[in-house]
C-alpha positions, 0 to 999 in steps of 0.5 A: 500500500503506498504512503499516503502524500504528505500535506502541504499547506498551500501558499496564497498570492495576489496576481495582477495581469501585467502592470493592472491591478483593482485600482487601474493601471500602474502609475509608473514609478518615478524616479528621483536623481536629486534633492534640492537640486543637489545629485543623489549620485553626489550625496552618496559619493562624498558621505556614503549610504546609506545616508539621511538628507535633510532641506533646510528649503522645506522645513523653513517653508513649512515653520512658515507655513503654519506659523503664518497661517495661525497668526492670521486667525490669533492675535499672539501665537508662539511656536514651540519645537518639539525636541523629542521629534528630532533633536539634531542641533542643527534642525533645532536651531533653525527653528530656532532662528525662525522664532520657534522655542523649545518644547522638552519633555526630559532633562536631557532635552532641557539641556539641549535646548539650552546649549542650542541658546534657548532662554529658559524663559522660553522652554515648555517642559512636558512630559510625565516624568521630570527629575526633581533636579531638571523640575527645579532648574525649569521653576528657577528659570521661569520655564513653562512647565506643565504639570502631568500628576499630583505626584509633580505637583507636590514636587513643584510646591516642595521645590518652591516652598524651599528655595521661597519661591512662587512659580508660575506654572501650567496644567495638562489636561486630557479629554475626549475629542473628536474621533481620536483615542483619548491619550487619557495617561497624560495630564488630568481628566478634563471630562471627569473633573479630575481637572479642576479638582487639580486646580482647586488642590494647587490653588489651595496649596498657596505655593504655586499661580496657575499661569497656563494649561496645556493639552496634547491629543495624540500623535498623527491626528487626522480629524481636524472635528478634534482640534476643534473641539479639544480646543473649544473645551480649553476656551470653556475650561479657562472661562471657568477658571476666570469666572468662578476663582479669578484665575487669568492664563498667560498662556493656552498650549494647544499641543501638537499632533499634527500629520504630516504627508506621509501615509499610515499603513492602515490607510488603504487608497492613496486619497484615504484619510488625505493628510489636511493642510497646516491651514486647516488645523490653524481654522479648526483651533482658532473656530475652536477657540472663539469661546475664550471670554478675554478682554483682547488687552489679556488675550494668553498667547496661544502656544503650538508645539507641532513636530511631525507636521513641520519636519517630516517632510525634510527628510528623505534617507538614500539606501542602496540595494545590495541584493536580490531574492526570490522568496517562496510565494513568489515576490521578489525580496530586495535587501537594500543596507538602511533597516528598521534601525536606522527607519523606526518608523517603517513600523507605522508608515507606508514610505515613499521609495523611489529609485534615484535612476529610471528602472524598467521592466514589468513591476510585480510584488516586491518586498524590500528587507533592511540589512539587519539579521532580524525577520522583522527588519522590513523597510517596505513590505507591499509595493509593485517594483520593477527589478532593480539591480544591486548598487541602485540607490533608492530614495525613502521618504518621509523620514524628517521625523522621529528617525534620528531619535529613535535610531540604534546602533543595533548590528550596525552603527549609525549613518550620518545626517546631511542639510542642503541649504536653499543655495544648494550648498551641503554639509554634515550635521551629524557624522557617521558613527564609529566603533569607538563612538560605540565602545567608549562607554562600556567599562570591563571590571577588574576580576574580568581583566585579571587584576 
């Protein structure tokens, strides 16, 4: 009797005929020789690949963009750069010289905004966890810090009450806005009144002046409703604080949140969810903000601390393909030498790849690996490709935000950082790293060495 045939599980994969699939025909892929004029070819040649490169044209365009924008619909308004965003000087300190301050939300970032030339005067310190040293060195420096939890609040009053101080000091509130997920571990409940149980308790303490509130929605916020609404609540919230205990803002921290061009992965058609312009959230704040009952000579100057939106964009990373394979189901698999070390957010994003010269060929499903030894180093997993051959540069963007920080030197160090100025001229901003740059910290104890 003959053996009964082994079960194979079969595979599954989405044909297309030719270059059509469900949505028309193939668009064509287009490549990209240059950034900002300056050769791709060029760029890699004098700092390497893979390497990331950053328009100061762009990211100007956009600071003015929104600031102007928001300006026109409030009479003070102040842009706070979020440091945690990307925090490479030199990125800083052009927001800086556009009249941005600083938004922090560690100790570290603290002291980044201040080697950057930042008064403290002029740091909004968030964040749920500020060491009793950096929360001391923000009450001194008359920093803007919002408190996150009664736990920071009785810090801030110790801290006061020890060096015979009277800080002024804002609070985070979070609420349910729009349709996006409450970040509810953040700050007090607005919605619950856990907020103004907040306000009552610092008022009662004597210690501090409440001089600000601050909310944060979320991260990629794509409901312009949540901003006005969010910020319809901030303008009833401080009604209530001058109606019923006398309480006048210095200032309204609006957050950030904003989205910037690039595409969510559960995004499904191009034109989905489309990404509003920086215009539009100006509206939908200021719409919301209609309700705040201020005399215009006591108007608070209305703070913005938008990341994402502002330099995203920026950013593009050049990678070079360094192979070919052909998996089991039938795609072609690209390893090209930048992975989810250096692109953290290829976990969330759908990035736009293109190729630096024009490919040809009929383009089929293709998966694009980064070089790591790992099977979830995944720059881009669903895209119709033409071949590409090794030493092809491709163009990954964008890549402006998040990326630089997030980076590790996991089985690879770190690739360096390039700005190209509006003239065209380029540089360094940030170096390759070296081993020495990673071994310089680690320390071998006596016993190990023998002594």
């Amino acid at each position: 009797m003959s053996e009964k045939p082994r079960y194979e599980r079969p595979s599954l994969q989405r044909h297309r005929s030719g270059a059509m699939n469900k949505m028309g025909s193939f668009p064509g892929l287009r490549s990209k020789g240059q950034i900002d004029g300056v050769a791709v070819g060029e760029l890699v040649e004098r700092y390497g690949s893979p390497v990331f490169v950053f328009s100061q044209r762009t990211l100007e365009d956009r600071i003015r963009t929104l600031r102007d924008a928001m300006r026109l619909r409030w009479p003070r308004v102040q842009l706070a750069w979020s440091y945690k965003t990307n925090y490479l000087d030199a990125i800083c300190q052009i927001h800086h010289r556009e009249g941005s301050w600083a938004e922090v939300v560690s100790g570290m970032e603290y002291e980044r905004a201040m080697r950057n030339g930042v008064p403290t005067s002029q740091i909004v310190f968030n964040g749920p966890y500020k060491d009793d040293a950096s929360l001391e060195r923000a009450l001194v420096g008359q920093s803007m810090v919002n408190l996150d939890h009664y736990d920071e609040l009785a810090a801030a009053e110790r801290i006061a009450e020890r060096l015979g101080l009277r800080p002024k000091v804002g609070i985070r509130l979070n609420m349910s806005a729009g349709s996006t997920p409450r970040w509810s571990r953040f700050g007090f409940n607005l919605d619950s009144g856990q907020a103004w149980d907040a306000v009552r308790r610092l008022l009662g303490g004597g210690k501090l002046d409440l001089a600000g509130i601050h909310c944060h929605l979320g991260t990629f916020v794509l409901d312009l409703d949540a901003y006005r609404e969010a910020a319809g609540k901030l303008a009833a919230f401080a009604n209530r604080l001058r109606d019923e205990l006398g309480v006048k803002l210095d200032w309204l921290d609006v957050g950030g949140g904003f989205a910037s061009q690039s595409r969510l992965k559960s995004q499904y058609l191009p034109g989905e969810q489309a990404t509003p312009p920086l215009s539009r959230y100006a509206e939908a704040v200021a719409d919301g903000l209609r309700g705040l009952n201020t005399p215009p000579s006591e108007m608070p100057l209305l703070i913005l601390e938008t990341g994402r939106a502002l330099v995203d964009d920026a950013g593009t990373l050049i990678t070079t393909v360094v192979a070919n394979k052909r998996l089991p189901d039938g795609r072609r698999a690209v390893v090209v030498d930048a992975g989810v070390n250096t692109l953290f957010t290829s976990f969330w994003y759908q990035h736009q790849i293109h190729p630096a010269v024009p490919l040809h060929g009929t383009p089929e499903p293709t998966v694009i690996y980064g070089p790591l030894c790992m099977n979830i180093d995944v720059v881009a997993d669903s895209l119709l490709f033409p071949p590409v051959e090794v030493g092809t540069h491709l163009l990954v963007g964008p890549v402006g935000a998040y990326n630089i920080p997030q980076s590790m030197q996991f089985i690879f160090l770190r690739p360096p950082a390039v700005l190209i100025s509006p003239r065209g001229e380029h540089g360094l901003i940030r170096r390759a790293e070296v081993l020495e740059d990673l071994v310089s910290l680690d320390r071998v104890p006596d016993w190990l060495r023998g002594e």
